[in-house]
N, C-alpha and C positions, 0 to 999 in steps of 0.2 A: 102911518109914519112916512113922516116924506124927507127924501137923503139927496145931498147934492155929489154927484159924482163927476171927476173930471173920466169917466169912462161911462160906454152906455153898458157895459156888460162885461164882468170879467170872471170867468170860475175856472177853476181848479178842483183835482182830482184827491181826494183825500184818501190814505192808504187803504181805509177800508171797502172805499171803492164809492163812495158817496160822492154828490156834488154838494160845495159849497157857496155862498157868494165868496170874491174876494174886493174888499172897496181898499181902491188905494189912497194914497194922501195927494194933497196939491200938490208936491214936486213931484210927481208921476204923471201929471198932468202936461201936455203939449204946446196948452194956454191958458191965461189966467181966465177965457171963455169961457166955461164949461155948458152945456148942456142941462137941464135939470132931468132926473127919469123917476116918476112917479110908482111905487111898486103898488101901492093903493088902488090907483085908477086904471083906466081901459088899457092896454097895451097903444103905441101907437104904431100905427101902418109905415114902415120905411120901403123906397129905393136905395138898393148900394150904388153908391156912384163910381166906386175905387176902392179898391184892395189892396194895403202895402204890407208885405214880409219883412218882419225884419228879424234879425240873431243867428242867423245862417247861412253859411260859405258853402259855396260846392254845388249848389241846388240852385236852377232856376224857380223865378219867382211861381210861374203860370204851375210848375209840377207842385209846388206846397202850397197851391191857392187849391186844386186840382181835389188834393187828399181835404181838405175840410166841406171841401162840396156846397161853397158859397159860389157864388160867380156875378159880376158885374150885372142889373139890373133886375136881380131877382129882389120880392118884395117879400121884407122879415116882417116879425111883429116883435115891438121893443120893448118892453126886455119878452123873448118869447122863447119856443124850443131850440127853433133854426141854430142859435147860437151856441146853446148846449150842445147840439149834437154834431157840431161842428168841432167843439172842446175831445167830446167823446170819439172821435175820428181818430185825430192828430193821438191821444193816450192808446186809442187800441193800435195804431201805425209801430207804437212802441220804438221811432229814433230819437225822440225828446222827450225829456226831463221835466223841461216847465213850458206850460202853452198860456200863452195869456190875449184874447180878442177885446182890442182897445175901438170907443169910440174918437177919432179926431176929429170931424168937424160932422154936425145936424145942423142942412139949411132948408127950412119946412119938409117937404117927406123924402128929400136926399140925405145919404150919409156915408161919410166915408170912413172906414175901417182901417185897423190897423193891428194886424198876427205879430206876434212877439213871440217868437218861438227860441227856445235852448239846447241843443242839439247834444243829444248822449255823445261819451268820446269815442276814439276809434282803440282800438289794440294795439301797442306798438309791438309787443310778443309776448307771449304767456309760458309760463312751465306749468311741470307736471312732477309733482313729488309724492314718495312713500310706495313709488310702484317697481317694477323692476324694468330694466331697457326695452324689454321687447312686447310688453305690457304697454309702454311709454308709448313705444312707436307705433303700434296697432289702435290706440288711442287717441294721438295726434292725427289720424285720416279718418276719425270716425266722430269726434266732437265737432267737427264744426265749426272752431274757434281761430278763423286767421289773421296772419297781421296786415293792418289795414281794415279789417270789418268793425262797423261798431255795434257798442256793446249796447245788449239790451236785456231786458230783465226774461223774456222769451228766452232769448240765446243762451242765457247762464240757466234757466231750468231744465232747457233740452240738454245742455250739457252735463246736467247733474243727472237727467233722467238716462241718458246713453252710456253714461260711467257706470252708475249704477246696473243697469239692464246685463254692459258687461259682463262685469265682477258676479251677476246673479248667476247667468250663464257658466261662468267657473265655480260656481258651488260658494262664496265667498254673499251668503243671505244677507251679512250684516255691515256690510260695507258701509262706511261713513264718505261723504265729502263736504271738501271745506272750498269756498269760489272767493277769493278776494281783490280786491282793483288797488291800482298802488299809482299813483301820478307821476307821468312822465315827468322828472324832473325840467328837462329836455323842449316837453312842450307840453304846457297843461290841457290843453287840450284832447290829450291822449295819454292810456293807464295800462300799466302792466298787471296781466291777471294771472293770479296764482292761486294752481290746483293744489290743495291740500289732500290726498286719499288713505285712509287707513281702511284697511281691506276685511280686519277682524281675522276670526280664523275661518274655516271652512266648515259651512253644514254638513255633515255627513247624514244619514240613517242607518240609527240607534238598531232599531229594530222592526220587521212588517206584522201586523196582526190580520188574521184573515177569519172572517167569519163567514157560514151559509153555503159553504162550498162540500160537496160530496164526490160531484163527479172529478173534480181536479185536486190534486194534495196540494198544500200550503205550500211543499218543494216542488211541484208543477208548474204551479203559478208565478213563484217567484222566479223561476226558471222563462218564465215569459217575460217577467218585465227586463228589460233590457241593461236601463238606467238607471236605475232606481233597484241597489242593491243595498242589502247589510253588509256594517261592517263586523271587523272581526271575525269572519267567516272565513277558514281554508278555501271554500270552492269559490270565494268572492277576489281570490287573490290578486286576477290580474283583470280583475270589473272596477269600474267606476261607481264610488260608495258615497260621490257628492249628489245630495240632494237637488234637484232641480224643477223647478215648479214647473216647467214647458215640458221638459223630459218626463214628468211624472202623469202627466196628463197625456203624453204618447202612449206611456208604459200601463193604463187605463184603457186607452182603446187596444193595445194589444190581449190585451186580457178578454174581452170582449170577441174578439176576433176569432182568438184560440177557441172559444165556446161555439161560436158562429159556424167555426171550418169542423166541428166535431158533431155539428147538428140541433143546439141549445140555441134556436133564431132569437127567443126570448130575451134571453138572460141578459143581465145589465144589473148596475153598481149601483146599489141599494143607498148605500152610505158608505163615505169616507169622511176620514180627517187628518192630518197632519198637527202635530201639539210638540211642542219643544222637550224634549227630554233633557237638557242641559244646554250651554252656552254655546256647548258645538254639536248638539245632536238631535234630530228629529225622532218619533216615533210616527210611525204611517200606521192607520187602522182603515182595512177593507169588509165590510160588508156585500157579499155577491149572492143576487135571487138569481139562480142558473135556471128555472124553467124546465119546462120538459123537451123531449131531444124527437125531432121530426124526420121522418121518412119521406122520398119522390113519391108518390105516387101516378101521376101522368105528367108528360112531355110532349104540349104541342108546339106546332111552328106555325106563324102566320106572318103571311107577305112575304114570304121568301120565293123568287122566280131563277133565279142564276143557280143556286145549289138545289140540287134536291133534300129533300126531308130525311130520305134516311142517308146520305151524306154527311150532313150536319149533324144530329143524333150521332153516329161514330165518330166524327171532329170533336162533338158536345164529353163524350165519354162519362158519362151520368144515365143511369136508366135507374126503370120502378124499382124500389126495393132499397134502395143505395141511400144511404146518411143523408140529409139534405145538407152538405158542406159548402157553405157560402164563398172559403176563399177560390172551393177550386171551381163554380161556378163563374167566379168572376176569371180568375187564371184561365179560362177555356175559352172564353168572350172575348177578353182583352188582352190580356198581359203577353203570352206563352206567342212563342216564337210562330205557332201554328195555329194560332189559336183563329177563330172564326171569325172574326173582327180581319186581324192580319188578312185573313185570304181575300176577302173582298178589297181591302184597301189597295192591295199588290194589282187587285184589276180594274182599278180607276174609279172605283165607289166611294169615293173622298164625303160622299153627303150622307152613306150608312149608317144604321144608327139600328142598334139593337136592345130590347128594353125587358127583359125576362119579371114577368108579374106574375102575383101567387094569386090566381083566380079563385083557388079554394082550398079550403083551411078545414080538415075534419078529421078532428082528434090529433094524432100524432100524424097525420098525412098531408099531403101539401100537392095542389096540382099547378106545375106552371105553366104559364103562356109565353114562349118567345116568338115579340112580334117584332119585327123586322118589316122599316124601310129601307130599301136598296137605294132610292133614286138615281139618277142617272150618272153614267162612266164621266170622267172630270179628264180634259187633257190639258194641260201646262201649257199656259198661257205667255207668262213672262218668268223670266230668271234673272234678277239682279244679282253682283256680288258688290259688297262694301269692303274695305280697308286691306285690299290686294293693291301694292305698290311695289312688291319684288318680280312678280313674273308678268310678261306681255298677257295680254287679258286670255288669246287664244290654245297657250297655253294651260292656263289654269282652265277655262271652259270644253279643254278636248278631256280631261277625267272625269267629269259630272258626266255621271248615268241623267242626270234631268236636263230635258231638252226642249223647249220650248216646241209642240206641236205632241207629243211623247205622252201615251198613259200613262196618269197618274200611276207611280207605282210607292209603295210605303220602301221596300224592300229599295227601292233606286235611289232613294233618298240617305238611307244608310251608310249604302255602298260607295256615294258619292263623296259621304261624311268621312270613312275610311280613307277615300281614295286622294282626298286633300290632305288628311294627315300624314298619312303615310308620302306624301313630297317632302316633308321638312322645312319647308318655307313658313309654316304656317302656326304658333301655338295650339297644340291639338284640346290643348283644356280652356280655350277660348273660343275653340267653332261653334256658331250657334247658324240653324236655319228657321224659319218665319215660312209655316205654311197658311198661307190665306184664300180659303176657298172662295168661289163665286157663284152663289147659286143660278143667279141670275142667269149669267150663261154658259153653265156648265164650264167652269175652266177653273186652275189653281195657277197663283200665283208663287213663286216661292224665292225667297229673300236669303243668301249668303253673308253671316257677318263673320270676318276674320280678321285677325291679329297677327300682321305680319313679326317675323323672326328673321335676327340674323343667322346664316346657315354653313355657311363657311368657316375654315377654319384651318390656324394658322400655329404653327409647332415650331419653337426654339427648343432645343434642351441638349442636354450636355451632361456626358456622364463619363465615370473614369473604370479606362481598362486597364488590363496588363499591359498595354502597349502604348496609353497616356490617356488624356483627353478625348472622349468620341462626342461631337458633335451635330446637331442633326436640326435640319430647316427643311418644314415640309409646307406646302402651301395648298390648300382645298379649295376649289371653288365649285361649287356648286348650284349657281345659276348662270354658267357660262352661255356663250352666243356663239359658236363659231360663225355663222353669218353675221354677227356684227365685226368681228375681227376681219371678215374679208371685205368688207364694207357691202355686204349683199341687202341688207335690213338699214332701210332710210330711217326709220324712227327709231334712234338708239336713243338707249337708254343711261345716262351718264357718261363717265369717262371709261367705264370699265366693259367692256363687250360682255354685258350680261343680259338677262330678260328670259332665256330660251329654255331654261331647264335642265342645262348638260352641265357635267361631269369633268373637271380638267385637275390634274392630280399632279403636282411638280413636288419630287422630293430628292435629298443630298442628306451623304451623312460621310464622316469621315474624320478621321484623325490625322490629318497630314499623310505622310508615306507610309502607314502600315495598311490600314484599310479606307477603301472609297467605294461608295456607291449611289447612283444616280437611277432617277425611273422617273418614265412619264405615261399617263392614262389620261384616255378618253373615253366620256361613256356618252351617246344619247337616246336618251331613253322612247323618242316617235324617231326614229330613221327615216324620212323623207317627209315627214310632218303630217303623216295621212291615216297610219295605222302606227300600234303599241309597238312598233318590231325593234329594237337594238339592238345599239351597232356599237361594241368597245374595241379598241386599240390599247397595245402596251408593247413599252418597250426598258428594258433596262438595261445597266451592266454595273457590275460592282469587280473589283481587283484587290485580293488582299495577298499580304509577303508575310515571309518571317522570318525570325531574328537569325544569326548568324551563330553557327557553331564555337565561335570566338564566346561565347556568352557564357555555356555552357564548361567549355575548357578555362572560360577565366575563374567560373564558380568553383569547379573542382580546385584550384591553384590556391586561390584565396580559403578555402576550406581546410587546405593541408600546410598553409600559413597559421591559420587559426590554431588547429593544433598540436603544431611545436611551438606557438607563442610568438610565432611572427609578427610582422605585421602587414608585411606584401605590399607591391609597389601600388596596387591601386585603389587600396583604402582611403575612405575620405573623399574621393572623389565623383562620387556619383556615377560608377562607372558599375553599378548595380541593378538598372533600369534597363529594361528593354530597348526605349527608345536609346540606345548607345550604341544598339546592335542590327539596325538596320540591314537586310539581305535582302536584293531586287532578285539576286538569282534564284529565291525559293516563293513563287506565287500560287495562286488560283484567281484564275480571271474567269467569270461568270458571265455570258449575254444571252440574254431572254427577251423575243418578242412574240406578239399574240394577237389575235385578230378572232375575233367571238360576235355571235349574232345571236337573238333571243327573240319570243315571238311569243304572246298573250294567247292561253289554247282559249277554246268554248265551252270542253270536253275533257273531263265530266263536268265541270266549272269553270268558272272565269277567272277563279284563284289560282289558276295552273298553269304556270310557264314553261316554256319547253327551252334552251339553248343549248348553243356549240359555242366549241372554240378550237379555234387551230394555233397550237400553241409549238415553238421550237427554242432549244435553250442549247447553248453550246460552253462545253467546261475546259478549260483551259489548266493543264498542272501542267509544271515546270520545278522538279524535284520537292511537290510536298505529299508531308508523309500524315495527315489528318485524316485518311478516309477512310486508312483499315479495308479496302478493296484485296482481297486475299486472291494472288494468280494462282496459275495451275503449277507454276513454275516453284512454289511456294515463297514467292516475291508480292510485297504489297504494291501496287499499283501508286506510284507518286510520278512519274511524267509522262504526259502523252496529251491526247484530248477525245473526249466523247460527246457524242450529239443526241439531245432527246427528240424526235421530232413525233409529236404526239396531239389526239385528237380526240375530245371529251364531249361526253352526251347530259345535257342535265335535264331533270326532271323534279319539277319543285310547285309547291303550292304554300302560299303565303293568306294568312288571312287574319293577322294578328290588329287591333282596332288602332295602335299606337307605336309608335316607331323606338321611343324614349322608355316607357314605363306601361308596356303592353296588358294589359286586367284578361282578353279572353283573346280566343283564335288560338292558331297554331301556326307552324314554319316546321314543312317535310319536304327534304331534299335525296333524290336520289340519282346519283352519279357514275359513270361508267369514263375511265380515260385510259387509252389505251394506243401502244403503236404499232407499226408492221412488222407481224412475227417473222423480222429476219432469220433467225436459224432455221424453221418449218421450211425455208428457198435455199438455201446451203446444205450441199452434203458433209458438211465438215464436220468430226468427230469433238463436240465442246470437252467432252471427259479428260481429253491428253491434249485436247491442242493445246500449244504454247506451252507443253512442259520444259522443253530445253532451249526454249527461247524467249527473251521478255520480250522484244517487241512482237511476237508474234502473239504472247499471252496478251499484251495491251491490248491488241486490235480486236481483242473480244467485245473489248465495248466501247469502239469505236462506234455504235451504233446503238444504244443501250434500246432494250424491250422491255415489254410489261405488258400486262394489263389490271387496273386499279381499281377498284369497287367503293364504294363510299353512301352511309346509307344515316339520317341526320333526323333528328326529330326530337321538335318542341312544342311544349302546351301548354295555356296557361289561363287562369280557372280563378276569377274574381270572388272571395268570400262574402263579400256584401256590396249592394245595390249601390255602391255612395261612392264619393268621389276617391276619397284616403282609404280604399280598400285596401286591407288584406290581399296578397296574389302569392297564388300556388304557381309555380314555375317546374313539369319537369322534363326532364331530357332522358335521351334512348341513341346512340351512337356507335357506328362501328366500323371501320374498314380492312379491306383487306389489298393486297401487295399479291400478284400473281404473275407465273412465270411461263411462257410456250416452252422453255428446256429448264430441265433444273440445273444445268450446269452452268446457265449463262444468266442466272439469277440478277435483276437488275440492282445496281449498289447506289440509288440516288429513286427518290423518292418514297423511302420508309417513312416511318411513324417513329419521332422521337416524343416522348411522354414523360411530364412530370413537371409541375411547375404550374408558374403561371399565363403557359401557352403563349409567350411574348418572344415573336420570333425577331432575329436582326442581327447582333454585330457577335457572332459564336461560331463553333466548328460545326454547328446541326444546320447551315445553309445549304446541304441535298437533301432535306428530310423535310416533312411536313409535323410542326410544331402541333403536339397535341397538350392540353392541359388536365392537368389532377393535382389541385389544392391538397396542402398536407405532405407533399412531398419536394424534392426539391427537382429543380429543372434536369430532365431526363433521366431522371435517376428508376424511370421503371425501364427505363430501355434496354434491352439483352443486352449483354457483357458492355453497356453503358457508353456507344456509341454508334444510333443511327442503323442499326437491325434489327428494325421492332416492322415487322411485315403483316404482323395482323397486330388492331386493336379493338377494345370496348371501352366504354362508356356509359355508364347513369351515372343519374342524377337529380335531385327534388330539391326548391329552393323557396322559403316564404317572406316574399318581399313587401315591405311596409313603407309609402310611400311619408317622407318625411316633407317636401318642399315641391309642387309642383308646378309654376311658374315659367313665364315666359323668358326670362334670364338664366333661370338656373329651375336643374331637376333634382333632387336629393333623393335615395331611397336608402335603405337599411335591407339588410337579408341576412339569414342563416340558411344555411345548405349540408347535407349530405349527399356523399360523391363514392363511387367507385369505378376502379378503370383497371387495365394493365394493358401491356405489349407482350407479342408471342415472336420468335426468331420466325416460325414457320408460320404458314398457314394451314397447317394437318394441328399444331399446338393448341391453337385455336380453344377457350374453354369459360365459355361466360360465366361459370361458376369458380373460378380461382382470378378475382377480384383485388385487389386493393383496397381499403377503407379508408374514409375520413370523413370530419366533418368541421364544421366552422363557423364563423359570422363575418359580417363584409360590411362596407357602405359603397355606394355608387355616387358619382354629382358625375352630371351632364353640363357643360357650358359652352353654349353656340359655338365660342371662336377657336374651343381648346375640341370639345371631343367628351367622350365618356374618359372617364379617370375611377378611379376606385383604390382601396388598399380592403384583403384580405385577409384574416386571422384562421389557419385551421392546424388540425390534428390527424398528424398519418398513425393509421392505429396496427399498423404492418408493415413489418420485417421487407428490406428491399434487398437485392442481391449483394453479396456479400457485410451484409450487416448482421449484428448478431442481437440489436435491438428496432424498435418498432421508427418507423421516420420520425413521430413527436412533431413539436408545436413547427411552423412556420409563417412568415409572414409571407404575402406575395403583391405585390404592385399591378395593378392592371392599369394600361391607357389602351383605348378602342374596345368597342364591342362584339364580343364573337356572335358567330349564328351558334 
């Protein structure tokens, strides 16, 4: 058959995936010339002489000549495959619609071509309907689909397949989607696509069928799978009952496992199946050949030169005789903190490699071979960090235990890990490191990725007293420069004297003339930039007044108005408010400064720090009567002034992995602060002095003594391997308030107790604020003002992290707590406790701080009550140790 075509070749894709011819008519044609092309006869031999694109904006010519893999001079044969698979290109490129390869001019074996290409449109924006918002939004970062991209039949399958995949992963088996395009009205060129999803209900399992099993019970094994639970079940209560095809195939080798760590190397899953038991329920059927259970019989070692053999053997902790338990053979190898693998890595054998083979197999006995290459000690070659842009480079590279010249150590690397989290600069659930060994010549490389954080933080708030409005502006900065403020450091870093890692604390609080108070801190943490040793400064003063005895004599007036029916002259007028009654002549003025050093020990670890501080605070009263200071004279102590001048030992080891939402480590502080036992240098009689004289009784503590004990401890205990762990939190606390004369007992720095430990604008400013949820503020403190000289503390907390994020940290917890305060320290009685318990949520937010609200229940009687403390709520901001 012979066809005149005003083209040499034109095919098209037909849905089923075939090629067709496609012959067009003569207005499709370029010129009334045409060509004739024989499908009968030989093919003819052509040169391309020119290639011209046309139907398509946006794209150079050469890039869409490029994708059909024709090119100027290359010789077709007409009509041949060339051109086909040219077609075939451009359809599997998958941006256009319609391809069509036009001939325009054959002059003997020259010809020039002509691509007619239709370009898929682009998205101007898509929805997502029938999900719920937060579905939505975890969806919209994970399909794919932005605006601006255009659409292709690929992109709307992957979309369908990651929607799906989703929704599989939430237990939702039978998830539908609907993908529709809708034309911009706007510009046809481009289509609004809309997700239709109905989600079905939720797979769950119905029920598990277990076959073949003797040595595990049907409730053993179920008890292994993790994910894959029945429903309906009490003990499944707070288990996850949706079905999951990924999850069920974990909860399969777990089963396996269990037989493996029990000695059953054989065993393995015979048959299973999954079969629909209704519209929302699966039935799961397990067949398991468990095998018979094997004994050690010998343990040798080969190519071990660095440990010796029976070394290893006691690290191995497996001998003849012993269950062959697969998981803790691998745990002794790898995993375990100590395990044999670990000890070589810690001493630069980064190329070790241990391979434990069952040489021989007879009967129920097994003899293994651990053969072990050590090859050669590896030392650290190069250290890069990527996405550190809040601190000077030198900085962040004086924490890294890894040093470029430095045996490889596993352990260093860790510590390293910790030691950048624990700065704050840095999202700790975004540190990753990249170890790359080199055999070649003994060395490792090792790669820093971090995600810097904002870490500073900034406090407005305002809150109402008895005396009005208390307002409060505190500003954190926490990668302060004082070398850049003094212009000491030529390469600053923006407008703000930052880079260097220190510590500058500016805070005010105040409600006009009743109460003010002012503080400023510095801390830095390398004091001279050479070693760990820091150096803090502080310095405050706060002045609070009180109201005028006019207040009280107007209350009574207006009271005995009220009941003869008065009405009394100052009714109506607001002359009921504290702030009416202003009195400068009744204060306490407070100034505190301090100067503290600390210093990174060796000994026993390098988790253990040692500081001082030399702290002096001077109190200022001027006829006020808050302090309950009891003279000899039997006069309370309201004007005069006393001086602390005191000097504190701390001793602390920190090794918690996380600063925010800590999973393991601990935090033990043990503190001694103490001043010069003035009376032990005075022959003077404390028992009578100043009985017939107040100023003589004052001057008792004109010099106030102590000495203070304080003893702190936390732990906390990750329930599982994964990131959204489970965490056990608990505490153990206690101090005590001690005196060189018992008559000269120090009245400023007890233990006030009860609450939500948030200390600041109240009468317990000589006390140290302790907390116990369940109760309300102070309320365990003897006769319920600031004589609490000894205290305790526990505590156990299970915290469950809801949101962990570079922005924000969220966690939930429930806690029980017990505490109280003693007058004395002989009262002293870890067993006459307090009770309570509760639940809380925490959120951390860079600029603001830890925040929280508390719900708990005091389950006991406080003094003078004749029922139990009962529910309260409590507000926390800041994080206590």
């Amino acid at each position: 058959m012979r066809y005149k075509f005003p083209l040499l070749l034109c095919l098209s894709l037909s849905m089923a995936g075939t090629i067709v011819p496609h012959m067009a008519t003569a207005q499709e044609a370029h010129s009334e010339d045409v060509p004739d092309i024989l499908y009968t006869s030989t093919p003819k031999r052509c040169e391309i002489r020119s290639i011209k694109v046309e139907g398509v904006k946006g794209y150079e010519d050469f890039v869409l000549i490029g994708i059909s893999g024709l090119s100027i001079g290359q010789k077709i044969d007409l009509p041949g495959d060339d051109i086909t698979e040219a077609i075939k290109r451009y359809w599997k490129n998958g941006l256009f619609s319609d391809v069509k390869i036009l001939a325009d001019k054959i002059e003997g074996e020259k010809v020039d071509l002509i691509i007619q290409l239709k370009q898929r449109p682009r998205i101007t924006d898509f929805t997502i309907s029938g999900v719920k918002k937060g579905e939505r939004d975890d969806l919209n970062g994970k399909i794919g689909l932005g605006k601006g991209s255009q659409i292709t039949p690929n992109l709307i399958d992957r979309a369908k397949l990651l929607i799906k995949r989703y929704f599989d992963d939430k237990g939702f088996k039978n998830a539908e989607v609907l993908i529709t395009e809708r034309t911009d009205p706007q510009n046809t060129e481009q289509v609004y696509v809309d997700i239709a999803i109905d989600k079905k209900e939720k797979i769950k399992v119905q029920s598990i069928q277990i076959e073949g099993n003797n040595v595990l019970s049907d409730k053993k094994i179920k008890s292994v799978m993790k994910k894959t639970n029945e429903k309906n079940k009490l003990k499944n209560i707070f288990k996850t009952k949706k079905f999951i095809a990924e999850k069920y195939e974990e909860d399969k080798q777990l089963i396996i496992d269990k037989y493996n760590e029990l000695g059953y190397r054989d065993a393995y899953i015979e048959e299973d199946s999954v079969s629909a038991h209704d519209e929302k329920s699966v039935n799961v059927y397990l067949k398991i050949n468990e095998g018979q259970r094997y004994y050690l019989r010998n343990i040798s070692w080969v190519g071990n030169t660095v440990y010796p053999t029976d070394l290893l053997a006691e690290q191995l902790q497996m001998k003849k005789g012993d269950v062959y338990n697969q998981k803790l053979l691998t745990q002794r190898t790898v995993s375990d903190e100590d395990a044999i693998g670990n000890n070589y890595y810690n001493r630069g054998y980064v190329f070790y490699h241990l391979d434990p083979v069952e040489v021989n197999v007879d009967g129920d006995s097994i003899d293994l071979e651990m053969r072990i290459v050590e090859g050669p000690q590896a030392t650290i070659n190069k250290v890069s960090i990527l996405g550190n842009d809040r601190l000077y480079e030198h900085v962040l590279r004086r924490e890294l235990r890894t040093r470029p010249g430095d045996l490889f150590s596993k352990d260093a690397v860790e510590r390293s890990y910790r030691e950048i989290a624990q700065m704050g600069h840095f999202n700790p659930e975004a540190i990753k490191y990249d170890i790359k060994p080199d055999y070649s010549n003994g060395t490792v490389d090792i790669g820093w990725g971090l995600e810097s954080k904002a870490n500073d933080q900034i406090e407005f708030s305002a809150g109402w007293g008895q005396t009005g409005i208390i307002g409060k502006a505190s500003l954190k900065f926490t990668n302060f420069s004082m070398a850049n403020l003094l212009g000491k450091n030529k390469n600053r870093r923006g407008i703000l004297p930052q880079g260097d890692g220190e510590t500058l604390t500016l805070s005010a609080q105040t409600n006009g003339r009743y109460f003010q108070s002012y503080s400023v801190s510095f801390l830095d943490p390398w004091f001279g930039g050479k070693r760990p040793n820091s150096l803090s400064i502080s310095a405050s003063y706060s002045i609070q007044t009180d109201v005028s005895s006019r207040y009280y004599n107007d209350n009574y007036i207006r009271g005995l108005n009220s009941l003869y029916g008065g009405y009394g002259m100052y009714n109506n007028y607001g002359y009921n408010n504290y702030s009416n009654y202003y009195d400068p002549d009744k204060s306490m003025k407070v100034l505190s400064l301090g100067i503290g050093w600390g210093k990174r020990l060796r000994w026993p670890d390098d988790y253990f720090t040692l500081s001082a501080q030399l702290s002096y605070q001077h109190f200022m009263l001027k006829e006020w009567r808050y302090l309950y200071i009891l003279l000899n004279n039997g006069q309370y102590l309201t004007t005069g002034s006393a001086n602390d001048l005191n000097l504190s030992l701390t001793l602390a080891r920190n090794s918690i992995d996380n600063p925010i939402f800590p999973r393991y480590g601990s935090e033990f502080s043990l503190s001694v602060q103490a001043t010069p036992p003035y009376s032990l240098f005075s022959k003077k009689d404390y028992s009578t002095y100043g009985k017939n004289n107040y100023d003589d009784a004052a001057n008792m503590f004109r010099w106030i003594e102590y000495h203070k004990w304080k003893f702190k401890f936390k732990s906390y205990t990750a329930l599982a391997e994964i990131k959204k762990t489970p965490v056990i939190m608990t505490r153990v606390e206690f101090g005590l308030l001690g005196h060189y004369n018992k008559y000269k007992r120090s009245p400023f720095g007890t233990f006030y107790m009860g609450g939500d430990g948030m200390s600041g604008y109240s009468y317990n400013y000589a006390s140290e604020t302790i907390a116990l949820r369940g109760y309300e503020n102070g309320s365990l403190t003897p006769y319920g003002g600031g004589e609490g000289y000894a205290y305790m503390r526990l505590g156990a907390e299970l915290r469950y992290p809801i949101m962990l994020e570079n922005s924000t940290s969220i966690y939930a917890l429930g806690f029980v707590e017990a505490g109280n305060a003693w007058n004395k320290v002989g009262n002293f009685n870890p067993f006459q406790l307090k009770r309570s318990a509760g639940v809380g949520v925490r959120i951390f937010l860079p600029m603001i701080g830890m925040m929280g609200i508390d719900w708990a229940y005091g389950f006991d009687k406080v003094q003078n009550s004749s029922s139990p403390s009962g529910s309260q709520f409590h507000f926390i901001i800041g994080q206590e140790f």
